[in-house]
VEXKOLKOL-296135 format. One line per 3 residues: number of its first residue (from 1); for each residue x, y, z of C-alpha. Coordinates in steps of 0.001 Angstrom, whole numbers. Last residue first. Example, Ala and Ser with C-alpha at 12.3 -4.5 7.8 and 13.67 -1.06 7.14 Angstrom:
<sites>
2	13670,-1060,7140 | 12300,-4500,7800
</sites>
This chain:
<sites>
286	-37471,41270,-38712 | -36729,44939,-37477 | -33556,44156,-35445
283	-31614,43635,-38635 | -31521,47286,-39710 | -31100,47581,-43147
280	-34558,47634,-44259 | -34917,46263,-47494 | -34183,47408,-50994
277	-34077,45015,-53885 | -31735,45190,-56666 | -33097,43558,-60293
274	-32243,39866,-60534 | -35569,39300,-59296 | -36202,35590,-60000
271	-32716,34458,-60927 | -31977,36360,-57886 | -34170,34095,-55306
268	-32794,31042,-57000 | -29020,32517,-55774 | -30722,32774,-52303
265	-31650,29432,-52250 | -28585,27943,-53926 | -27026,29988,-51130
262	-29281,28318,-48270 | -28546,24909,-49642 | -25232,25286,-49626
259	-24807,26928,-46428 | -26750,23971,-45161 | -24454,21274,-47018
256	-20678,23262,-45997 | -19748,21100,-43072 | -18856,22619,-39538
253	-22156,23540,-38680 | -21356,24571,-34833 | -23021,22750,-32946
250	-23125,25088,-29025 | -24446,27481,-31442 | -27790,25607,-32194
247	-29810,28236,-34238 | -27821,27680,-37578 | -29244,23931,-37293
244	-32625,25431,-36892 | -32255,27799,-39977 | -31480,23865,-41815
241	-34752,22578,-41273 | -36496,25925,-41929 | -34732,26118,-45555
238	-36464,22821,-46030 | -39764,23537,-44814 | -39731,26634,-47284
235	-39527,24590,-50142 | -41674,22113,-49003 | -44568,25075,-48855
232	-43311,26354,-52190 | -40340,28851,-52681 | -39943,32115,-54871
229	-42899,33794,-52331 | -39484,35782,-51628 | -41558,36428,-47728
226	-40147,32901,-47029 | -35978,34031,-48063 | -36317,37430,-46250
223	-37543,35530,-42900 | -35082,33090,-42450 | -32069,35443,-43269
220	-33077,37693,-40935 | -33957,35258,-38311 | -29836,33778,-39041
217	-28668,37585,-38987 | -30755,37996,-35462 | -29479,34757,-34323
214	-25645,35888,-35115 | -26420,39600,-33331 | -27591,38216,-30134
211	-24540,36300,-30081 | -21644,33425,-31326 | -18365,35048,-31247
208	-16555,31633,-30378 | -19210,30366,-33271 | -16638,27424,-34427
205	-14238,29919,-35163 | -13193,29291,-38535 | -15733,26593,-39720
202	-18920,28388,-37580 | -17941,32003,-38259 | -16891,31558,-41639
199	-20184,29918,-42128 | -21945,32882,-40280 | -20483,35469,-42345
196	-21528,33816,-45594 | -24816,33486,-45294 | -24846,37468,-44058
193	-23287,37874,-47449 | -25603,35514,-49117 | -28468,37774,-47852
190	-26735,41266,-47665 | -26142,40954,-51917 | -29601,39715,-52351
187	-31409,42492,-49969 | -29349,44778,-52022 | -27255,47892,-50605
184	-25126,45725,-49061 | -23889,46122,-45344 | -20527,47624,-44978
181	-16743,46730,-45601 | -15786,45287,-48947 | -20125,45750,-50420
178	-21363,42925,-51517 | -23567,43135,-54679 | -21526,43179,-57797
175	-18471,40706,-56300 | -20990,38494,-54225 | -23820,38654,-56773
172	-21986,37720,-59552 | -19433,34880,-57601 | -23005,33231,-56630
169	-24573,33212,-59708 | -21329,31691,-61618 | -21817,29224,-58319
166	-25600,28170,-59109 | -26121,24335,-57829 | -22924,24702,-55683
163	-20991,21398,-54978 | -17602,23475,-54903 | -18425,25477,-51684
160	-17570,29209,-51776 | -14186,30863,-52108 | -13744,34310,-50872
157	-12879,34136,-47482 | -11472,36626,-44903 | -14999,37307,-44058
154	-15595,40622,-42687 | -16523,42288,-46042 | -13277,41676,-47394
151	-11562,45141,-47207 | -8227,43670,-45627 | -8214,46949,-42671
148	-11972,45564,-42280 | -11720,41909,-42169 | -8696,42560,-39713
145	-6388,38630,-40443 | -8032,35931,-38442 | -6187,32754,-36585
142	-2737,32647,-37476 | -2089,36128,-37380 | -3454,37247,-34137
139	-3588,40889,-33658 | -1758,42833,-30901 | -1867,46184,-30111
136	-5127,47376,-28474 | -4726,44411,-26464 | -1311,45477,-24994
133	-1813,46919,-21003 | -4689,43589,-20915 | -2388,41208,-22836
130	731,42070,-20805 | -1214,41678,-17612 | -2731,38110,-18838
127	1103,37467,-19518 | 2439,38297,-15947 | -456,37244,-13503
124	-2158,33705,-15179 | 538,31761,-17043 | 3526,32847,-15253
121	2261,33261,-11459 | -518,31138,-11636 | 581,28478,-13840
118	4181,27996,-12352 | 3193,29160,-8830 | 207,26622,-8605
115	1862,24064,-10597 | 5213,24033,-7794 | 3162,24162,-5225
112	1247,21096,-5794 | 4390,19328,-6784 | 6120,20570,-3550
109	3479,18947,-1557 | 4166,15780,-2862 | 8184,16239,-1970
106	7292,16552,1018 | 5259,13966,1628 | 8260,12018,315
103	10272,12963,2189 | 8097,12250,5568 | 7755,9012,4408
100	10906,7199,5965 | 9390,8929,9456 | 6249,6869,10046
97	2869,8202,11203 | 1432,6398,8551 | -1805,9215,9019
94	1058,11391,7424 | 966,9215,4597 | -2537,9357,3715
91	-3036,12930,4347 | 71,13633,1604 | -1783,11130,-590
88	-4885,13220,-636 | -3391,16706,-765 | -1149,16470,-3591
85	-3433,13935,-5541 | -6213,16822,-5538 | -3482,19571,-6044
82	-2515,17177,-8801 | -6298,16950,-10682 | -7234,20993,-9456
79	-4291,21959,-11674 | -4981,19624,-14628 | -8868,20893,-14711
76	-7896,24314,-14102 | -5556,24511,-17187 | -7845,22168,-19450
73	-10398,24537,-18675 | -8636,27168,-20395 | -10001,28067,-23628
70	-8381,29519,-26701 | -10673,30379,-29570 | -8716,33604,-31057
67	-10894,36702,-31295 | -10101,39413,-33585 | -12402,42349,-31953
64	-12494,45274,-34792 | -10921,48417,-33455 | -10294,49711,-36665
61	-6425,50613,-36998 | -5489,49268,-33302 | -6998,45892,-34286
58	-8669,44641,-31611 | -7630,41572,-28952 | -9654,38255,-27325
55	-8914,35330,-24985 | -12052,33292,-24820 | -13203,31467,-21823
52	-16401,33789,-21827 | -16659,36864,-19993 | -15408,38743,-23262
49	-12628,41657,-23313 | -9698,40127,-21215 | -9705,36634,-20725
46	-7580,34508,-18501 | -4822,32822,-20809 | -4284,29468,-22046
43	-2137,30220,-25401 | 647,31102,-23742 | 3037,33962,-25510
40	5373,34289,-28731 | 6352,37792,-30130 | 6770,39052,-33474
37	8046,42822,-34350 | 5358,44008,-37589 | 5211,47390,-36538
34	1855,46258,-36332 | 2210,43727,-33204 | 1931,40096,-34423
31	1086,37669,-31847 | 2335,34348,-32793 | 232,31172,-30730
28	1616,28986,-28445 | -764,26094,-27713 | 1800,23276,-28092
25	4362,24280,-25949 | 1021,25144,-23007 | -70,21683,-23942
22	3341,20360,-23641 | 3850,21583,-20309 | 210,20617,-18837
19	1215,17197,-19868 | 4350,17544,-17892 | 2532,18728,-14530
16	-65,15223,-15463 | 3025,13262,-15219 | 4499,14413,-12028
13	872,14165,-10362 | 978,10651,-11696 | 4301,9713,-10406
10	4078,11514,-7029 | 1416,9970,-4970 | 546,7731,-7043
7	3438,5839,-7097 | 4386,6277,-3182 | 526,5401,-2523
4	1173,2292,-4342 | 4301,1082,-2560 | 2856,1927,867
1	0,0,0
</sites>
């Protein structure tokens, strides 16, 4: 038993500190400042704009909120799992009552201590206090480059799905219709872009920004495409079915087939009235 509680007690504690190491090695992510100097932090950070997990920045030139999908449960979980092991075995062996263990007990406590200091000190105090004094600075690279200082509409993607019914149709409205950086003039051209927005949303950042203002684009979208009168009563059931999956953040839809249906949709809807249509452009109103 004494055997046991001596492997336990400081082998598996030891083990889950190095995990924690290589998920903090593995999780660094390049900050680029704009004077283009490059720096390398920890990826599990405390957050600083949002009060989700989320660690988030803005880009100095617009202000935009690039938001980089880094939680940190993993950090608490590991940390509570060997201060849990720390404490346990440490009671068991001082209820031995027998000297030869007192180094070891010792040496459990100092692996409790010594994640508690390394993440809280390093991980949690210094860099979350260089993001907060720095966030108007930094922009992650990687993850999102400024939709507005790049002029893409707020998507930093242009290509649509391949298995489109009407793509020509597509690439016409999106390059005469969207607008680079506000809402389009044409209920068309703010449809598929608004289409478009959320699946860049859900396969980039698997709805980390996920709001008020996503299910009011999704209602919007919902409601524009049934008042078309372009779709029968099926029709319409269908483009319901998949507005529900758009509704369940927690999923994000990872896989292009509702976005393709809804832009075939919406392409079908300008075949019909390819002239521009004016709506109201406030999304609240639906």
């Amino acid at each position: 038993m004494k055997i046991i509680a001596l492997i336990i007690g400081t082998i598996i504690p030891l083990i889950v500190w190095l995990i924690n190491g290589v998920i903090i090695y593995k999780k660094k992510k390049k900050i680029r400042i704009h004077k283009k100097s490059k720096i390398k932090i920890s990826s599990l950070m405390i957050d600083i704009i949002d009060k989700g997990n989320y660690l988030t920045a803005s880009c100095p030139k617009c202000g935009v909120i690039l938001p980089s999908r880094i939680k940190i449960w993993v950090l608490f979980v590991s940390l509570m799992v060997c201060v849990l092991f720390s404490f346990i075995f440490t009671f068991f062996i001082i209820s031995t009552a027998e000297a030869e263990y007192i180094l070891v007990k010792v040496f459990i406590i100092l692996l409790g201590a010594s994640n508690f200091i390394v993440y809280y000190i390093f991980v949690f105090r210094n860099l979350s206090k260089y993001i907060k004094d720095n966030s108007n600075n930094l922009k992650f690279v990687k993850r999102w480059k400024c939709p507005i200082c790049d002029g893409k509409a707020g998507i930093s993607q242009h290509e649509f799905p391949l298995n489109l019914k009407y793509p020509k149709i597509a690439k016409k409205i999106w390059t005469e219709l969207v607008p680079p950086t506000e809402q389009a003039v044409s209920l068309q051209g703010e449809l598929l872009k608004c289409i478009e927005y959320l699946r860049y949303e859900a396969q980039q950042n698997k709805n980390a920004n996920y709001g008020n203002g996503h299910d009011l684009l999704v209602k919007f979208i919902q409601k524009k495409l049934v008042q078309t009168g372009v779709f029968s009563k099926k029709g319409i059931g269908k483009i319901n079915y998949r507005i529900k999956k758009l509704l369940r953040y927690s999923y994000p839809c990872i896989k292009d087939d509702v976005y393709v249906y809804l832009i075939d949709c919406i392409c079908e809807f300008y075949i019909k009235f390819p002239n521009v249509i004016k709506y109201d452009r406030n999304h609240d109103n639906i």
